[in-house]
PDB file of the backbone (N, CA, C, O) and the ligand in Angstrom, with CONECT records:
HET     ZN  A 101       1
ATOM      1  N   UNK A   1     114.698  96.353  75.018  1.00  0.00           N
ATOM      2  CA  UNK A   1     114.049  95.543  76.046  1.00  0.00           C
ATOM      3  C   UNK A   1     115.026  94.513  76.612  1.00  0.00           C
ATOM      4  O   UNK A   1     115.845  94.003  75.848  1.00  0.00           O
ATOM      5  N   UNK A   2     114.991  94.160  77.961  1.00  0.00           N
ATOM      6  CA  UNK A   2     115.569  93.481  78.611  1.00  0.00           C
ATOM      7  C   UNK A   2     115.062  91.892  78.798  1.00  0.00           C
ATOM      8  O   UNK A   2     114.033  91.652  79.430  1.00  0.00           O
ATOM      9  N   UNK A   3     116.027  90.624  78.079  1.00  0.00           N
ATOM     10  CA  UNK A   3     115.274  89.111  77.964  1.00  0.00           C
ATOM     11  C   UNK A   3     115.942  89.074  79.390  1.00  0.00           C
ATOM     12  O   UNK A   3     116.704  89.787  80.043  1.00  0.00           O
ATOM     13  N   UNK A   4     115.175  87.713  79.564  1.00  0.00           N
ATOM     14  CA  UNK A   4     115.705  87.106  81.352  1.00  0.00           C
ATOM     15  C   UNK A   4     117.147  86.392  81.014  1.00  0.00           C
ATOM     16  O   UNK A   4     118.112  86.304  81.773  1.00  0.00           O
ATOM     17  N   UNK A   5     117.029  85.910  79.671  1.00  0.00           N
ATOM     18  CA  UNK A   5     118.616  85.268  79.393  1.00  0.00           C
ATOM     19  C   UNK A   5     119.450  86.414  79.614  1.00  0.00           C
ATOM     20  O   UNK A   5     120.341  86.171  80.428  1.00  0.00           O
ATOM     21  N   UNK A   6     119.457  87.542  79.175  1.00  0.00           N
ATOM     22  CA  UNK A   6     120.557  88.370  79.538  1.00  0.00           C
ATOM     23  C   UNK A   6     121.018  88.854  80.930  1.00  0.00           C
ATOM     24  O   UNK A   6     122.166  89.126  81.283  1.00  0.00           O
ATOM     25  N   UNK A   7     119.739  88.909  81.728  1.00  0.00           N
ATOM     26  CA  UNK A   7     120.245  88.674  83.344  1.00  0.00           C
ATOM     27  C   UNK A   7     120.216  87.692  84.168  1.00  0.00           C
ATOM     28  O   UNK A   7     120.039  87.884  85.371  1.00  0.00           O
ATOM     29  N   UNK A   8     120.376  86.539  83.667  1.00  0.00           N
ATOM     30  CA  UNK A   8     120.301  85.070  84.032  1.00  0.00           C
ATOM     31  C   UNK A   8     121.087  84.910  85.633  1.00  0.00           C
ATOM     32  O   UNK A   8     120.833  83.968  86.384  1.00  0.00           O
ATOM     33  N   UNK A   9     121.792  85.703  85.874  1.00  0.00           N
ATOM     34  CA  UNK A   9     122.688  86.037  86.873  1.00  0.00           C
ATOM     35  C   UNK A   9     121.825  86.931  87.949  1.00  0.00           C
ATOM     36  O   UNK A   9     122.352  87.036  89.057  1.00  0.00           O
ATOM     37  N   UNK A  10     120.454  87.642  87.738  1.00  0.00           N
ATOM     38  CA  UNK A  10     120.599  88.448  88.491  1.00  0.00           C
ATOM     39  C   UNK A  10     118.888  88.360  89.213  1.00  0.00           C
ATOM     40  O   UNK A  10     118.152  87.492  88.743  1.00  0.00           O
ATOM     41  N   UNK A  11     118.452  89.082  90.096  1.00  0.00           N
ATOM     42  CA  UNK A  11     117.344  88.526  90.745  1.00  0.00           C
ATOM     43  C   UNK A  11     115.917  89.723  90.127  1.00  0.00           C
ATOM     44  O   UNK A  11     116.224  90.848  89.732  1.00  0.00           O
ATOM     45  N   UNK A  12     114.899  89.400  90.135  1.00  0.00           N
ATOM     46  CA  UNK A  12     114.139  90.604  89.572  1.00  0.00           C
ATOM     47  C   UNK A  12     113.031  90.716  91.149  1.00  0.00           C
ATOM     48  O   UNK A  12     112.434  89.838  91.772  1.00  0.00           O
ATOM     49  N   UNK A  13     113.130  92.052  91.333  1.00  0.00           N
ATOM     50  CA  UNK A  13     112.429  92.855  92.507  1.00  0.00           C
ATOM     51  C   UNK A  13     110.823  93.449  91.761  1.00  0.00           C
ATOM     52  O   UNK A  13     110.672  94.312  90.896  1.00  0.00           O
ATOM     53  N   UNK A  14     109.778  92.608  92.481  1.00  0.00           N
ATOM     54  CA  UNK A  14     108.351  93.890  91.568  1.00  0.00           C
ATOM     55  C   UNK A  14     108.070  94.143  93.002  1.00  0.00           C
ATOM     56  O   UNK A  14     108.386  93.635  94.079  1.00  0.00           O
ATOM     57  N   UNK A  15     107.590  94.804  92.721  1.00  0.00           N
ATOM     58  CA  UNK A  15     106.836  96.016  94.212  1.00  0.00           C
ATOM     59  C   UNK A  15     105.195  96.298  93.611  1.00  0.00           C
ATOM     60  O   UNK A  15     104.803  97.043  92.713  1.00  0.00           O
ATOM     61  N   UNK A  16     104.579  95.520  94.368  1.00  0.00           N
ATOM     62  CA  UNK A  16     103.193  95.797  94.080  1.00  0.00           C
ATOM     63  C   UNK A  16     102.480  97.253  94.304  1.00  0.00           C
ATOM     64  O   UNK A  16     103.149  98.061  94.947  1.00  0.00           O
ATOM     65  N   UNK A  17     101.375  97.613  93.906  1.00  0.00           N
ATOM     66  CA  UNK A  17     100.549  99.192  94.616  1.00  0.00           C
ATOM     67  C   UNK A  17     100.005  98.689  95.870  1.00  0.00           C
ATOM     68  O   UNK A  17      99.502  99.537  96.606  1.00  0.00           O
ATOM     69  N   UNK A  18     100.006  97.068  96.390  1.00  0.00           N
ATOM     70  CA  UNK A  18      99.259  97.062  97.747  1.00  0.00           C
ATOM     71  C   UNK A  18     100.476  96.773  98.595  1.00  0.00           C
ATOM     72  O   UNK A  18     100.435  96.061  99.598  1.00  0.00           O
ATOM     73  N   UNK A  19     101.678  97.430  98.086  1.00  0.00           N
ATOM     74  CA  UNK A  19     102.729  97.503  99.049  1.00  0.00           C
ATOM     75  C   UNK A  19     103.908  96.177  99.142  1.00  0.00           C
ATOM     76  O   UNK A  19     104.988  96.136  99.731  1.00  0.00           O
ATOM     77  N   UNK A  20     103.303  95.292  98.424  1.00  0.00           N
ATOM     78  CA  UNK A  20     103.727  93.792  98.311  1.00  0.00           C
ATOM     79  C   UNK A  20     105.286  94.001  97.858  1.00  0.00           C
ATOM     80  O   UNK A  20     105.495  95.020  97.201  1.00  0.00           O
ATOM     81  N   UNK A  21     106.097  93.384  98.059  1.00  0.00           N
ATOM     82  CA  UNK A  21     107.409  93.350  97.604  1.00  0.00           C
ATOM     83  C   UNK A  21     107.880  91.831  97.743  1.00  0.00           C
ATOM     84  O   UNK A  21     107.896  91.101  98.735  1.00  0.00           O
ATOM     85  N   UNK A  22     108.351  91.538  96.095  1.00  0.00           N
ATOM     86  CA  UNK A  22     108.531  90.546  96.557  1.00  0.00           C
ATOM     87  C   UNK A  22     110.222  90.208  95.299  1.00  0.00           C
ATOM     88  O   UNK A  22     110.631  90.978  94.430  1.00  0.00           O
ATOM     89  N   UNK A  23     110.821  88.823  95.694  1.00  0.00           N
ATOM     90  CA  UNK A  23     112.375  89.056  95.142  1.00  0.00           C
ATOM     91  C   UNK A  23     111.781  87.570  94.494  1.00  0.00           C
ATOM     92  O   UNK A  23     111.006  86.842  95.115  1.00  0.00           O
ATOM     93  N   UNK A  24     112.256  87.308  93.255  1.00  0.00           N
ATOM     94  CA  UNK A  24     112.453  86.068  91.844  1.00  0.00           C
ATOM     95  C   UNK A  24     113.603  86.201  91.543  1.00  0.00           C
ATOM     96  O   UNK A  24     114.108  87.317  91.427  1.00  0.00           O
ATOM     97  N   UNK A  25     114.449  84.764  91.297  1.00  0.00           N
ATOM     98  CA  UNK A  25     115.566  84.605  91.051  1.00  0.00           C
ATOM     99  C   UNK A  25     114.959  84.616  89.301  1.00  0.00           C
ATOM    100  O   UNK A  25     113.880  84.171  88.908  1.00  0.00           O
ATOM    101  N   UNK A  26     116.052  85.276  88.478  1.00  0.00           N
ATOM    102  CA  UNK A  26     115.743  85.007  86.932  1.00  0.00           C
ATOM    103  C   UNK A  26     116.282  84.074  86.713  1.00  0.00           C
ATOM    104  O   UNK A  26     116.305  83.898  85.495  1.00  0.00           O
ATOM    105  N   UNK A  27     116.824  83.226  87.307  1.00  0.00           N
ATOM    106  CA  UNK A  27     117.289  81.747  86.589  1.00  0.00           C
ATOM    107  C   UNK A  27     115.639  80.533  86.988  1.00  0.00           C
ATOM    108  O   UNK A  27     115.378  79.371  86.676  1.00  0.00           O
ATOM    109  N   UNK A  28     115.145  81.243  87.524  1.00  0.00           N
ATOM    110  CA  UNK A  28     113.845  80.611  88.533  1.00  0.00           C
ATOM    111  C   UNK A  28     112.729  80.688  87.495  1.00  0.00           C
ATOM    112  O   UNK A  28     111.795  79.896  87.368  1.00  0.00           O
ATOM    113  N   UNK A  29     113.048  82.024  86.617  1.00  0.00           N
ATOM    114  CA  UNK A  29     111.898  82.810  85.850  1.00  0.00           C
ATOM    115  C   UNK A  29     112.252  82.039  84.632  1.00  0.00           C
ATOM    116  O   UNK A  29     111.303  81.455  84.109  1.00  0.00           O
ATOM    117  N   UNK A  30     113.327  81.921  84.111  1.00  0.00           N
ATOM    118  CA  UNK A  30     113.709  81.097  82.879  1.00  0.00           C
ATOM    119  C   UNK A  30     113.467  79.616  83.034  1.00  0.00           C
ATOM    120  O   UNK A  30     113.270  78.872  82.073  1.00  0.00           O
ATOM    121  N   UNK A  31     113.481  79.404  83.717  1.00  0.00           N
ATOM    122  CA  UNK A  31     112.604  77.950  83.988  1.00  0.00           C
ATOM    123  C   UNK A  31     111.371  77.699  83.695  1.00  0.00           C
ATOM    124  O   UNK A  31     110.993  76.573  83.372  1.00  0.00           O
ATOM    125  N   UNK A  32     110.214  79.238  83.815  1.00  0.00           N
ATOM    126  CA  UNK A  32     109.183  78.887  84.320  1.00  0.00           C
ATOM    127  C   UNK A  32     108.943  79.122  82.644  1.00  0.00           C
ATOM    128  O   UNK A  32     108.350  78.302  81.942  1.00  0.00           O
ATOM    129  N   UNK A  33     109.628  80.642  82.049  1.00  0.00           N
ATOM    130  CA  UNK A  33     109.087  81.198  81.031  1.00  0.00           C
ATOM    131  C   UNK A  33     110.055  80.790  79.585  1.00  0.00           C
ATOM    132  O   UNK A  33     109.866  80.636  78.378  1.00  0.00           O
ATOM    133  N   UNK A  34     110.812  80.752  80.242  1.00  0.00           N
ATOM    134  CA  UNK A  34     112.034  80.399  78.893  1.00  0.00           C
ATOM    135  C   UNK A  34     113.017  81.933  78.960  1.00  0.00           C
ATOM    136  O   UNK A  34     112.679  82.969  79.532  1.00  0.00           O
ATOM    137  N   UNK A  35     114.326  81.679  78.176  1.00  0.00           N
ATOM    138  CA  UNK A  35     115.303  82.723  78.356  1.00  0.00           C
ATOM    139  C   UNK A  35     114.467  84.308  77.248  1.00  0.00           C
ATOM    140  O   UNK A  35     114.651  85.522  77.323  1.00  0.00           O
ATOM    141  N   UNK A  36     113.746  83.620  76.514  1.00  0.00           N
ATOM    142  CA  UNK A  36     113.613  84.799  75.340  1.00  0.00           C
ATOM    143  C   UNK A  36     112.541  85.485  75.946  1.00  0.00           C
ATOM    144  O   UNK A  36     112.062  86.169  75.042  1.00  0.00           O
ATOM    145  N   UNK A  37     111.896  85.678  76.993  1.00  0.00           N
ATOM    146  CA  UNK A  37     110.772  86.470  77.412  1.00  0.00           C
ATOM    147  C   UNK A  37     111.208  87.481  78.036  1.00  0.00           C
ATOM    148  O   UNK A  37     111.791  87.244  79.094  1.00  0.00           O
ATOM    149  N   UNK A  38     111.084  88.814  77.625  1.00  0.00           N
ATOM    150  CA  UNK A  38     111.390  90.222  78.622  1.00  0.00           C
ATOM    151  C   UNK A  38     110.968  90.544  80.232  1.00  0.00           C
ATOM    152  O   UNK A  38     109.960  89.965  80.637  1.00  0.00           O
ATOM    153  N   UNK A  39     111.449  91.143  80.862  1.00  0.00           N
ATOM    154  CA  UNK A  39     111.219  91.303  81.610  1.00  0.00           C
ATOM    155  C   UNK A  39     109.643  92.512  81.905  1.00  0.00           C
ATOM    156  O   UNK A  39     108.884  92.240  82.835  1.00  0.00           O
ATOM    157  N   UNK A  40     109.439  93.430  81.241  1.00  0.00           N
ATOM    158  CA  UNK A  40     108.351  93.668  80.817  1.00  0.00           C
ATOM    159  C   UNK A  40     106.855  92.670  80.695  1.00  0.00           C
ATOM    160  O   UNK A  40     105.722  92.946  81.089  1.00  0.00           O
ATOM    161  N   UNK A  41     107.416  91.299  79.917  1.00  0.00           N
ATOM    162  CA  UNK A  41     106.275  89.860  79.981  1.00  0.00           C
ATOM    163  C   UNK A  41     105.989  89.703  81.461  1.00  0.00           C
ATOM    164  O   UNK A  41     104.896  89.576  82.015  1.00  0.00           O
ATOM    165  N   UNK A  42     107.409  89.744  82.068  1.00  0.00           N
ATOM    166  CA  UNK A  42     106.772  88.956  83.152  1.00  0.00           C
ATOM    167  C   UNK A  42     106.177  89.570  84.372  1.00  0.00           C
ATOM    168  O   UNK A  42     105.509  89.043  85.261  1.00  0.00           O
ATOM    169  N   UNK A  43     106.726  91.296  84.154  1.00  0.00           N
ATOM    170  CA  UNK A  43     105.609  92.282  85.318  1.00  0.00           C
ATOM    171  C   UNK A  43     104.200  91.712  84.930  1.00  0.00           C
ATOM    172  O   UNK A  43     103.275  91.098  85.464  1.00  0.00           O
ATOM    173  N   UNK A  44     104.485  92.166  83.896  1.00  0.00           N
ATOM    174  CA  UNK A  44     102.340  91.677  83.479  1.00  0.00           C
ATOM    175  C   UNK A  44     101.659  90.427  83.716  1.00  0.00           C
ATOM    176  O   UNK A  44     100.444  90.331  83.890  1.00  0.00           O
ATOM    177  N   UNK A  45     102.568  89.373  83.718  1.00  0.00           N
ATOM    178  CA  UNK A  45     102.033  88.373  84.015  1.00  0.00           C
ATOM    179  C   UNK A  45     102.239  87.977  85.847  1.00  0.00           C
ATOM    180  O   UNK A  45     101.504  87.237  86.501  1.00  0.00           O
ATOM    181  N   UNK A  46     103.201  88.574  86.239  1.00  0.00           N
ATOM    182  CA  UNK A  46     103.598  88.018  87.862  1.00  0.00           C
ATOM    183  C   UNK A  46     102.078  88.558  88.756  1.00  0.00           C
ATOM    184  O   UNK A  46     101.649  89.712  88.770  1.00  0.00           O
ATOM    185  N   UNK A  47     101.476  87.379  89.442  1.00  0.00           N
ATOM    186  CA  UNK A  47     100.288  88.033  90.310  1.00  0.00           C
ATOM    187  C   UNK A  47     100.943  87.993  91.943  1.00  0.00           C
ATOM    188  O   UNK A  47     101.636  87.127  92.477  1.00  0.00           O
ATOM    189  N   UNK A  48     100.538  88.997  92.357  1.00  0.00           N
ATOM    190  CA  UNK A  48     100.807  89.042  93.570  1.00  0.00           C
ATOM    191  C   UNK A  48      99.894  88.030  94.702  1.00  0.00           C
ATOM    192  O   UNK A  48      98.799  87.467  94.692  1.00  0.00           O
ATOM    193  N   UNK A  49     101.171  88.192  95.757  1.00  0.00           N
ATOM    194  CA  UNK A  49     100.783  86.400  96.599  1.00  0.00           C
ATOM    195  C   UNK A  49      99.985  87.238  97.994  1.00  0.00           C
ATOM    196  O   UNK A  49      99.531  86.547  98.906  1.00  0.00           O
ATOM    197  N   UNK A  50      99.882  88.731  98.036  1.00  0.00           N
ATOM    198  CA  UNK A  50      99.393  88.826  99.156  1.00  0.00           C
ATOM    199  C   UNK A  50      98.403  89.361  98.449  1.00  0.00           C
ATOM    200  O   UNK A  50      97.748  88.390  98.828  1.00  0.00           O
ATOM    201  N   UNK A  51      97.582  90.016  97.727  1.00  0.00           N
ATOM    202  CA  UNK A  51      96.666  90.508  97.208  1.00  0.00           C
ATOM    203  C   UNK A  51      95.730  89.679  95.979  1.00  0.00           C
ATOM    204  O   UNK A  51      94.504  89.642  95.875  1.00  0.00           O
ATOM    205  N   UNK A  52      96.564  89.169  95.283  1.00  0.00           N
ATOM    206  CA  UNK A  52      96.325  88.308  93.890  1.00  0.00           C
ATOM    207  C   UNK A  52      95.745  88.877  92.805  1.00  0.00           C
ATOM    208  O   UNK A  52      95.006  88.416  91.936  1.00  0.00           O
ATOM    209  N   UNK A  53      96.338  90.284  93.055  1.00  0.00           N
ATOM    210  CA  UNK A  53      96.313  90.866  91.720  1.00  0.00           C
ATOM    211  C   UNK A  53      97.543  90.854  91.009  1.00  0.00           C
ATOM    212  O   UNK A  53      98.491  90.300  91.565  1.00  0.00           O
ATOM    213  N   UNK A  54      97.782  91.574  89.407  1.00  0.00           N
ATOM    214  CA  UNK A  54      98.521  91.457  88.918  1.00  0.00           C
ATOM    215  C   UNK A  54      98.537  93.396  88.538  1.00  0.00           C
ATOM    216  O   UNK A  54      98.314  94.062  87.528  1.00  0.00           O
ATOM    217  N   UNK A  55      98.906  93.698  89.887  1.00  0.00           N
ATOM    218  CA  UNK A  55      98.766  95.277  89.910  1.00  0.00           C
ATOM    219  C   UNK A  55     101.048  95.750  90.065  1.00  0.00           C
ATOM    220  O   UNK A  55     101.657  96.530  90.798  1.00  0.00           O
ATOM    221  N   UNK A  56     101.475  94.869  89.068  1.00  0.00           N
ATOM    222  CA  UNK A  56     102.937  95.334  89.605  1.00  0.00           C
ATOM    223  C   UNK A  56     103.321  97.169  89.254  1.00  0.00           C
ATOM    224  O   UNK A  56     103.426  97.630  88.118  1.00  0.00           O
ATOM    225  N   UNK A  57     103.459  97.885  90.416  1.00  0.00           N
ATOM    226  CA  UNK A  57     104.089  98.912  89.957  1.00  0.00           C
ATOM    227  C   UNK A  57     105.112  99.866  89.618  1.00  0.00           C
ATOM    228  O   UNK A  57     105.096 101.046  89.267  1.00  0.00           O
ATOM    229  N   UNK A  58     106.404  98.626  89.916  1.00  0.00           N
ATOM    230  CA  UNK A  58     107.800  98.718  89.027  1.00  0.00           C
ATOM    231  C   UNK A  58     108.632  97.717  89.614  1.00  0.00           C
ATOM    232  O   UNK A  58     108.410  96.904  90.512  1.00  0.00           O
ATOM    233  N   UNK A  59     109.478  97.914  89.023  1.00  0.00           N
ATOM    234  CA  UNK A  59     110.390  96.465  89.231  1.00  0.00           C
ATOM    235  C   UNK A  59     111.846  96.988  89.371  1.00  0.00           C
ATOM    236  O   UNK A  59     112.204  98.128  89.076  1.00  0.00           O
ATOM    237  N   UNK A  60     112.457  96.221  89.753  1.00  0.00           N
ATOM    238  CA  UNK A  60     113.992  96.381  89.680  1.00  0.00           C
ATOM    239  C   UNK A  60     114.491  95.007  89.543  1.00  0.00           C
ATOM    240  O   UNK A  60     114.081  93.931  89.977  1.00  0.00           O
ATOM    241  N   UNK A  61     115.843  95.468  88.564  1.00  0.00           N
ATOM    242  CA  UNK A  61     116.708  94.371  88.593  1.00  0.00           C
ATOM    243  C   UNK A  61     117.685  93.933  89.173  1.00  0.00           C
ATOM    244  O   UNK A  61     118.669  94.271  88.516  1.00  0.00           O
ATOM    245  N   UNK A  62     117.992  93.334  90.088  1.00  0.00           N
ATOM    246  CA  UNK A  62     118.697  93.116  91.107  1.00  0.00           C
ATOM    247  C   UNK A  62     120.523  92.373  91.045  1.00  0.00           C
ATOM    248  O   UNK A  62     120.557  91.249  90.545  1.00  0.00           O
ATOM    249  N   UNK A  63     121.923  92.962  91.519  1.00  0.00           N
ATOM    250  CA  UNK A  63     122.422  91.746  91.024  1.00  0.00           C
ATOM    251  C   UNK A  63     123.005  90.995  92.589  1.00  0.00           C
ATOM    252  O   UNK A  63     123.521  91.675  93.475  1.00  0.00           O
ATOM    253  N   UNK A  64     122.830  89.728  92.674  1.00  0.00           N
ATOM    254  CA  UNK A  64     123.089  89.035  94.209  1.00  0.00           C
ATOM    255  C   UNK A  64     124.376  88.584  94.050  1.00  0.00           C
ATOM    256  O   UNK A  64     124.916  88.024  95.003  1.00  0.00           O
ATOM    257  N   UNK A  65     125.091  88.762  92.784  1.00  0.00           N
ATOM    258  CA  UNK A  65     126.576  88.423  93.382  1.00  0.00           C
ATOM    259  C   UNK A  65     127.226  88.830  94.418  1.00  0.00           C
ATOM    260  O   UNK A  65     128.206  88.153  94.729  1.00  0.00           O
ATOM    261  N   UNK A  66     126.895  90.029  95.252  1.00  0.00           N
ATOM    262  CA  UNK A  66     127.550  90.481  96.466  1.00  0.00           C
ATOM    263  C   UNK A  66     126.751  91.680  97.112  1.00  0.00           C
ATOM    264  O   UNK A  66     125.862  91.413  97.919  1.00  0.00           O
ATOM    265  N   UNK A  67     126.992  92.794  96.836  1.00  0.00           N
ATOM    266  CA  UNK A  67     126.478  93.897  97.308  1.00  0.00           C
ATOM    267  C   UNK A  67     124.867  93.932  96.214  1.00  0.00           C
ATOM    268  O   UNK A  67     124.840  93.292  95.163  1.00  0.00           O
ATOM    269  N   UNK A  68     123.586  94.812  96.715  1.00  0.00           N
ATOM    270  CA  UNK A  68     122.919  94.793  96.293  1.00  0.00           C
ATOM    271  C   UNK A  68     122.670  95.723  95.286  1.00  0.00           C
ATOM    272  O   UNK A  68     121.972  96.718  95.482  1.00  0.00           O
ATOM    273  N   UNK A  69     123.302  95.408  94.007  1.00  0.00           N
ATOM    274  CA  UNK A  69     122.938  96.815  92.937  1.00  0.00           C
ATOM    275  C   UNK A  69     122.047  97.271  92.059  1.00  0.00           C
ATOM    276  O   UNK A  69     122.416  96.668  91.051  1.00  0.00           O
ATOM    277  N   UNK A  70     121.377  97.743  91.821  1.00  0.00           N
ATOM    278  CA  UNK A  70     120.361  98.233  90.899  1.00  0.00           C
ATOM    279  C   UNK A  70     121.132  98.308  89.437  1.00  0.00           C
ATOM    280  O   UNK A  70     122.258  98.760  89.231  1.00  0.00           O
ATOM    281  N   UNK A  71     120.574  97.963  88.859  1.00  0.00           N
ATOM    282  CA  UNK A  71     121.536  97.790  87.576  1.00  0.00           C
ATOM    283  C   UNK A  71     120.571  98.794  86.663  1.00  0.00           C
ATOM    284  O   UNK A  71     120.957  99.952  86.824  1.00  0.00           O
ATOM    285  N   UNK A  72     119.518  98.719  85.818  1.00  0.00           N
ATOM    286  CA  UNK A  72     119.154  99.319  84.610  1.00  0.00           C
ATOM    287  C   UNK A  72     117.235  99.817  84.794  1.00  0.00           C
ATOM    288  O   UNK A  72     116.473 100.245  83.927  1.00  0.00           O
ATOM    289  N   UNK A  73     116.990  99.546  86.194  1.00  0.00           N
ATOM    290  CA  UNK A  73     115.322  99.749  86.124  1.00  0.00           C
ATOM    291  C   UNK A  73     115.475 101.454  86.515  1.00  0.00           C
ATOM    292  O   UNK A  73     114.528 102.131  86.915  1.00  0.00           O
ATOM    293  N   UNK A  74     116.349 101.776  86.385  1.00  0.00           N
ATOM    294  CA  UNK A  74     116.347 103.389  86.590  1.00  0.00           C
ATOM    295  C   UNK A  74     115.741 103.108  88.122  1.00  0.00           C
ATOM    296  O   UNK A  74     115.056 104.118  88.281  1.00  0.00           O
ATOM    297  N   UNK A  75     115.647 102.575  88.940  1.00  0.00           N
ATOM    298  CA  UNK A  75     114.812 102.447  90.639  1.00  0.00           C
ATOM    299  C   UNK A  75     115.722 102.827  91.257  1.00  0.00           C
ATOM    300  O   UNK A  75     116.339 103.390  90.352  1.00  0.00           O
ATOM    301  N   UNK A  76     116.473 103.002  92.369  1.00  0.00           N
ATOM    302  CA  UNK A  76     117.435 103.099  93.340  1.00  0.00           C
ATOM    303  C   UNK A  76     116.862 102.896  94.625  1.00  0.00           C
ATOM    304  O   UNK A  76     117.039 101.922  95.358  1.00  0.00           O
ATOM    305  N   UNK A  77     116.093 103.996  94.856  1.00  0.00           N
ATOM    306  CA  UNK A  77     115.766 103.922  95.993  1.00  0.00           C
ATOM    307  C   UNK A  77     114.961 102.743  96.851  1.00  0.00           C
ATOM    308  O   UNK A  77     114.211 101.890  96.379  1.00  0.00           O
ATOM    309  N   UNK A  78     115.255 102.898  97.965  1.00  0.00           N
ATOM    310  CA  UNK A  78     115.270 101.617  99.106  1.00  0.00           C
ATOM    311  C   UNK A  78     113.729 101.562  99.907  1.00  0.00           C
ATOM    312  O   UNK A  78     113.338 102.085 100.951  1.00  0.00           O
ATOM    313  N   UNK A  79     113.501 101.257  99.562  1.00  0.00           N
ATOM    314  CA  UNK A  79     111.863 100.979 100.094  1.00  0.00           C
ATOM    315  C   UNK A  79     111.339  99.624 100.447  1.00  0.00           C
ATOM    316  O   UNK A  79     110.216  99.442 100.917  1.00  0.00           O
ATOM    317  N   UNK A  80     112.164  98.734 100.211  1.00  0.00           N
ATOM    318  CA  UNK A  80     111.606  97.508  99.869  1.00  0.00           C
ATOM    319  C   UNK A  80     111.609  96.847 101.614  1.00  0.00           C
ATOM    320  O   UNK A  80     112.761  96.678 102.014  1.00  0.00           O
ATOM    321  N   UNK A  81     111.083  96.667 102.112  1.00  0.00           N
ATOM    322  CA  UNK A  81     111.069  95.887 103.315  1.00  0.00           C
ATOM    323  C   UNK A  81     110.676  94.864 104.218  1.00  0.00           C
ATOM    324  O   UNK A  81     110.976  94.479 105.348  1.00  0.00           O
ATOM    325  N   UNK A  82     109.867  94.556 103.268  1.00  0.00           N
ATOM    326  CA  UNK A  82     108.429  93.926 103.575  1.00  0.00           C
ATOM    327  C   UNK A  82     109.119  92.122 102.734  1.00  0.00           C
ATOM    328  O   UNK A  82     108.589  91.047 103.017  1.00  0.00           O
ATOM    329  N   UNK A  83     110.057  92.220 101.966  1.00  0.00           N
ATOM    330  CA  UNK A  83     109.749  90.516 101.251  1.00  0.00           C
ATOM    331  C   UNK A  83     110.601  90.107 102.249  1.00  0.00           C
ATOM    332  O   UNK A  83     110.879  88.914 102.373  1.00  0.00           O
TER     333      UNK A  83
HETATM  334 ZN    ZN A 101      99.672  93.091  95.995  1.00  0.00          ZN2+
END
């Protein structure tokens, strides 16, 4: 499992089922939750701001040092358009 301390550097992407997409800095998330909480904790807990459910249906981990890379959510593909 992946803690937010270990990608403290990098941004986390959830993509809701009502299409919602939205981008969290994990240094933003370790603030809120602390470094030792997985990223797994916080799909389940993140509610969505256009619907206000807590319907996340995958996530990616993002890194913003430069180019936009998908690092380990197995996601790639580009869909995201909407945050
Ligand atoms: Zn939603």
């Amino acid at each position: 499992m992946t803690k937010l301390s270990s990608i403290s550097d990098n941004h986390l992407v959830l993509n809701c089922r009502c299409g919602h997409v939205g981008q969290i800095a994990v240094a933003d998330l370790i603030e809120v939750y602390g470094g030792d909480v997985e990223v797994v904790a916080v799909e389940r807990a993140a509610r969505c701001s256009r619907c206000k459910t807590k319907n996340i249906a995958r996530s990616q981990i993002i890194y913003v040092g430069g180019s936009f890379e998908a690092l380990s959510s197995g996601h790639t593909e580009k869909d995201a358009k909407d945050w």
